[in-house]
LUMSE-411147 format. One record per residue (C-alpha): residue number from 1; residue in three letters; x, y, z. Coordinates in steps of 0.5 Angstrom, whole numbers, plus 500, padded with zeros to 3 digits. Example, Ala and Ser with C-alpha at 12.3 -4.5 7.8 and 13.67 -1.06 7.14 Angstrom:
<site 1 'ALA' <525 491 516>>
<site 2 'SER' <527 498 514>>
This chain:
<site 1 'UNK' <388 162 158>>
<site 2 'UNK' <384 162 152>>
<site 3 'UNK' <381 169 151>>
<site 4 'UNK' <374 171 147>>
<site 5 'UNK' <374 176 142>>
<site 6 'UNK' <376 182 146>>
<site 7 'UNK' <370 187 146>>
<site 8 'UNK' <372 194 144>>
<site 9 'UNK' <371 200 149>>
<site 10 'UNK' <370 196 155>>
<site 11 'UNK' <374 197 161>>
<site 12 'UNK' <380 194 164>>
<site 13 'UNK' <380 189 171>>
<site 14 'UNK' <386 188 175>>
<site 15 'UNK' <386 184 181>>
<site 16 'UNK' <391 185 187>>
<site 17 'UNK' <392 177 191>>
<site 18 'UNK' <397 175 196>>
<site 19 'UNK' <397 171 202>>
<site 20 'UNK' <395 175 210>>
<site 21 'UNK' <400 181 211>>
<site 22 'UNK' <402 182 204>>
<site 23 'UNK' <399 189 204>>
<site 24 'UNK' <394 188 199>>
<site 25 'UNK' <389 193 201>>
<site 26 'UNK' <394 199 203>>
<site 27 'UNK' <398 198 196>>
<site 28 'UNK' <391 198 192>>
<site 29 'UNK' <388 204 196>>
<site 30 'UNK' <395 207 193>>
<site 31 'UNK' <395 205 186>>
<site 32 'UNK' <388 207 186>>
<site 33 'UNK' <390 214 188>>
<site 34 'UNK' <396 215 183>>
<site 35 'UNK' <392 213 177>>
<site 36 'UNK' <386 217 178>>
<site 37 'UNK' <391 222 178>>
<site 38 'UNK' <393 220 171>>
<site 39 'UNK' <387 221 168>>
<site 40 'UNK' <384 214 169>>
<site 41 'UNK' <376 212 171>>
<site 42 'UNK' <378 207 178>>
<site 43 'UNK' <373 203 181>>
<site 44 'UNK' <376 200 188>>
<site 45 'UNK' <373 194 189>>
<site 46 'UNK' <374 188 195>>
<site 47 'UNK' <372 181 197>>
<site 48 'UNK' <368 179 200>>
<site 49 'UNK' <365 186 201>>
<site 50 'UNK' <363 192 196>>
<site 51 'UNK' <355 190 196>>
<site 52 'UNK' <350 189 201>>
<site 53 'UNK' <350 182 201>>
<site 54 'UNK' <358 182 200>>
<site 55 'UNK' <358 186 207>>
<site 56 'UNK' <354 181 210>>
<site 57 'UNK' <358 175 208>>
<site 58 'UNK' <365 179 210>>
<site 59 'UNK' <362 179 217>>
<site 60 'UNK' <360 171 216>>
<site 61 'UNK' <367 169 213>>
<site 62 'UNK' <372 173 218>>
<site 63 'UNK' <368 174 224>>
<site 64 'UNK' <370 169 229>>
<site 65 'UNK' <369 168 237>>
<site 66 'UNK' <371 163 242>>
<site 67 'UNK' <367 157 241>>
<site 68 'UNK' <365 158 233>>
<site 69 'UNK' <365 151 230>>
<site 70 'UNK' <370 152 224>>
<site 71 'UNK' <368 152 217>>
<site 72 'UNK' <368 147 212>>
<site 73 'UNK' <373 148 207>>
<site 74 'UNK' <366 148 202>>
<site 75 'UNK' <363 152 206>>
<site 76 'UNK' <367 158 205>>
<site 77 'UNK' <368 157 198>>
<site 78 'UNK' <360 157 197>>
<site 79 'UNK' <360 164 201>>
<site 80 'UNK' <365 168 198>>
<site 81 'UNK' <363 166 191>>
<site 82 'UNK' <356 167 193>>
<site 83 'UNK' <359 175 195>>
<site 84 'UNK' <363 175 188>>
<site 85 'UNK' <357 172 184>>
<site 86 'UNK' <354 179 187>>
<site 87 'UNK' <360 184 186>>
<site 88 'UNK' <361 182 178>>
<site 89 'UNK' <353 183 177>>
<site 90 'UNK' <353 189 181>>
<site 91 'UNK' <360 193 181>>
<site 92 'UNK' <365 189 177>>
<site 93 'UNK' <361 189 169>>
<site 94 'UNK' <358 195 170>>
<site 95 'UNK' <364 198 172>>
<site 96 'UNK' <368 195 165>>
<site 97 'UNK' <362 196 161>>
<site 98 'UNK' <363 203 161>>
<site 99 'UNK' <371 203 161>>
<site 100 'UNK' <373 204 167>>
<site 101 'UNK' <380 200 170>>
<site 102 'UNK' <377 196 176>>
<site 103 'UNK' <381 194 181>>
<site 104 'UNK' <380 189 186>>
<site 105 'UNK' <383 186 192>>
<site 106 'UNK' <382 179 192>>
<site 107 'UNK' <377 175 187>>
<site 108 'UNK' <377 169 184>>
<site 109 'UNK' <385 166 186>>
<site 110 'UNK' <383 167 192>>
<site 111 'UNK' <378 161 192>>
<site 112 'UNK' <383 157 189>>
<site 113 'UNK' <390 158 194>>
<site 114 'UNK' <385 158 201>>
<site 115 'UNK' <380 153 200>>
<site 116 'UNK' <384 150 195>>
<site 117 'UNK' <391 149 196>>
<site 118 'UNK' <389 151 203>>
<site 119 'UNK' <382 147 205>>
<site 120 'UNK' <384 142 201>>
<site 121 'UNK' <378 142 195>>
<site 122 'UNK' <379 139 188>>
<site 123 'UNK' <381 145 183>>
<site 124 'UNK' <377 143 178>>
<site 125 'UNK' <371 144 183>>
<site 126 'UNK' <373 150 184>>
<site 127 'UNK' <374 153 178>>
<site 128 'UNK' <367 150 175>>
<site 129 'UNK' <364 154 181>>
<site 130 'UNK' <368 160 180>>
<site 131 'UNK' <366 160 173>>
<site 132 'UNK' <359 159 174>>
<site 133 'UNK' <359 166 180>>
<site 134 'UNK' <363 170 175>>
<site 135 'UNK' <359 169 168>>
<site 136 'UNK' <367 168 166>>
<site 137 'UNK' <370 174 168>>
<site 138 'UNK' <378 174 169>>
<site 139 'UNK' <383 179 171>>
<site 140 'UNK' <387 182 165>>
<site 141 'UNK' <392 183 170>>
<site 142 'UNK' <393 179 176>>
<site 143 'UNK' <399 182 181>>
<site 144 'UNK' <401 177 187>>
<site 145 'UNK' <405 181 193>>
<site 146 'UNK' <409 175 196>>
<site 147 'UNK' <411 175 204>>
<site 148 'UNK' <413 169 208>>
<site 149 'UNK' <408 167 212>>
<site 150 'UNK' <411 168 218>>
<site 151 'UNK' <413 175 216>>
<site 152 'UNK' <405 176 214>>
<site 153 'UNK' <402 174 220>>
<site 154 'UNK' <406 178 224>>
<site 155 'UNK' <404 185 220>>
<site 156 'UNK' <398 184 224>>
<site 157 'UNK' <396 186 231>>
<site 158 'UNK' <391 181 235>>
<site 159 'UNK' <385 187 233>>
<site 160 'UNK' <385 187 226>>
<site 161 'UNK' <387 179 225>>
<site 162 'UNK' <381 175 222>>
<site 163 'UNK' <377 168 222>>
<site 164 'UNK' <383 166 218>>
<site 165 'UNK' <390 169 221>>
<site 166 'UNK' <387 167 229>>
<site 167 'UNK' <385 160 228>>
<site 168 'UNK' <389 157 221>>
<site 169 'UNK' <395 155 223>>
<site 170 'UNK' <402 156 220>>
<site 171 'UNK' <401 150 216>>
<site 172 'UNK' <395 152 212>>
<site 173 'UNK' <398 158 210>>
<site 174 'UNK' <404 155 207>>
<site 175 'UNK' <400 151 203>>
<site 176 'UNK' <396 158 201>>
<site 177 'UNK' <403 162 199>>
<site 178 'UNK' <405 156 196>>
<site 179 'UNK' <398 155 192>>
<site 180 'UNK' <399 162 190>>
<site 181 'UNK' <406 162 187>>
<site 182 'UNK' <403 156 183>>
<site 183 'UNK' <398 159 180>>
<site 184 'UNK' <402 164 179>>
<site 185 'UNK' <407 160 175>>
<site 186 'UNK' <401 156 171>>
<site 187 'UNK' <400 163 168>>
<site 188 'UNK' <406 167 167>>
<site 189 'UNK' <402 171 162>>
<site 190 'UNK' <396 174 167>>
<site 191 'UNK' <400 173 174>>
<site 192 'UNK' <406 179 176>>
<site 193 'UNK' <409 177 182>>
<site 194 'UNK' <412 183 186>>
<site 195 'UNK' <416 182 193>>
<site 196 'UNK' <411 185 198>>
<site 197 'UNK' <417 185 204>>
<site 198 'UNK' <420 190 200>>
<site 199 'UNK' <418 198 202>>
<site 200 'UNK' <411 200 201>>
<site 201 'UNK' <412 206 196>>
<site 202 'UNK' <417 201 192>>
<site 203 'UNK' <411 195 192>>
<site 204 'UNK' <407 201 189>>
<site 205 'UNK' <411 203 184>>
<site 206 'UNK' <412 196 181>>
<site 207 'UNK' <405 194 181>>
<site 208 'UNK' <403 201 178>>
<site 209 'UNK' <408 199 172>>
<site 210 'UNK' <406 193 172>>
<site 211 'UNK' <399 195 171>>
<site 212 'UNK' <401 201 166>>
<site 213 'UNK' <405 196 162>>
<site 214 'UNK' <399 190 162>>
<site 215 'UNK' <394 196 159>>
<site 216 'UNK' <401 198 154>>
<site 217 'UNK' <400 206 156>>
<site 218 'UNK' <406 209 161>>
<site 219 'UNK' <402 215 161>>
<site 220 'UNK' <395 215 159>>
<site 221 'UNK' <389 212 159>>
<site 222 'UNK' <387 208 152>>
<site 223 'UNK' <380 204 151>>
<site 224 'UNK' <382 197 154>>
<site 225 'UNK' <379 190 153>>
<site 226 'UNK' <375 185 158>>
<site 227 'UNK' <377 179 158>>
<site 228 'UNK' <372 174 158>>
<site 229 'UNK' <374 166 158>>
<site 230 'UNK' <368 163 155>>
């Protein structure tokens, strides 16, 4: 990924991505907790989700009830974007304007390994609309927990599953996993992949190392740089 000239004083913004049940929400949270205790500004964000309009598309995209139509691949890719367009605007560039370290669960690769890999849709496609919702935002740093599918989806009990883990099968998620680890091998410089089957404190403390180590600091916070691909 080819990167503008980087802007001095703006912030940091890391992506935490994997497949269902790989733990992304709680390992964030926790990240989050142990960095602001070394001094860092974090904004937690989380798609779809984090604005009013993203909240309402997280109730379209996840809910699910007997009878519901399935989604078109298409669809979904519109309605997470349009959340993300909203996001970046609202919370993400702010956030990053005035230095902070933004933490996201889920963005763009998201798009690419579920309706892309998953769904079907062209790439190409989706990385055009991708860049048209974010104004061409990408992560610094982009930490992939990895789960065999079947291990994922068992973490998850029938109340907390969504549209995705009730109704797609085995197969679809595969592909998802696989998508992801294909992304992730395509960009070997922003992607550090860690094995989410291990304990959660020792998922934690590689993805805060990887993050540390990404912003070159072990101990305290510098002025980062957004990357912006043009």
């Amino acid at each position: 990924m080819k990167d503008r000239d980087t802007a001095p004083g703006q912030g940091w913004f890391i992506t935490v991505e994997g497949p269902d049940g790989a733990g992304k929400t709680l390992v964030a949270e926790r990240v989050a907790g142990a960095l602001e205790a070394r001094g860092f500004d974090v904004v937690q964000t989380r798609e779809p989700g984090g604005t009013s309009v993203g909240e309402r598309v997280r109730r379209i995209v996840l809910d699910h009830a007997p009878g519901d139509a399935p989604h078109d691949p298409r669809t979904d890719a519109l309605l997470f974007s349009a959340g993300r367009a909203q996001l970046v605007a609202e919370i993400i560039r702010p956030a990053l304007a005035r230095g902070a370290l933004v933490l996201g669960a889920r963005h763009v690769d998201s798009t690419l390994a579920y309706q892309g890999y998953g769904g079907g849709l062209a790439q190409a496609t989706l990385r055009e609309l991708q860049e048209f919702a974010t104004g061409g935002l990408h992560p610094d740093l982009t930490v992939l927990l990895d789960v065999p599918v079947e291990i994922g989806l068992a973490r998850k009990q029938a109340d907390e599953q969504t549209r995705f883990e009730a109704t797609f099968d085995l197969d679809f998620h595969r592909r998802v996993r696989a998508g992801y680890l294909a992304l992730a091998a395509a960009e070997p410089g922003r992607f550090r992949v860690i094995d989410a089957t291990e304990p959660v404190e020792e998922v934690v403390t590689a993805t805060i190392a990887a993050i540390l180590a990404r912003i070159g600091t072990g101990t305290e916070p510098r002025q980062p740089a957004l990357r912006i691909q043009p």
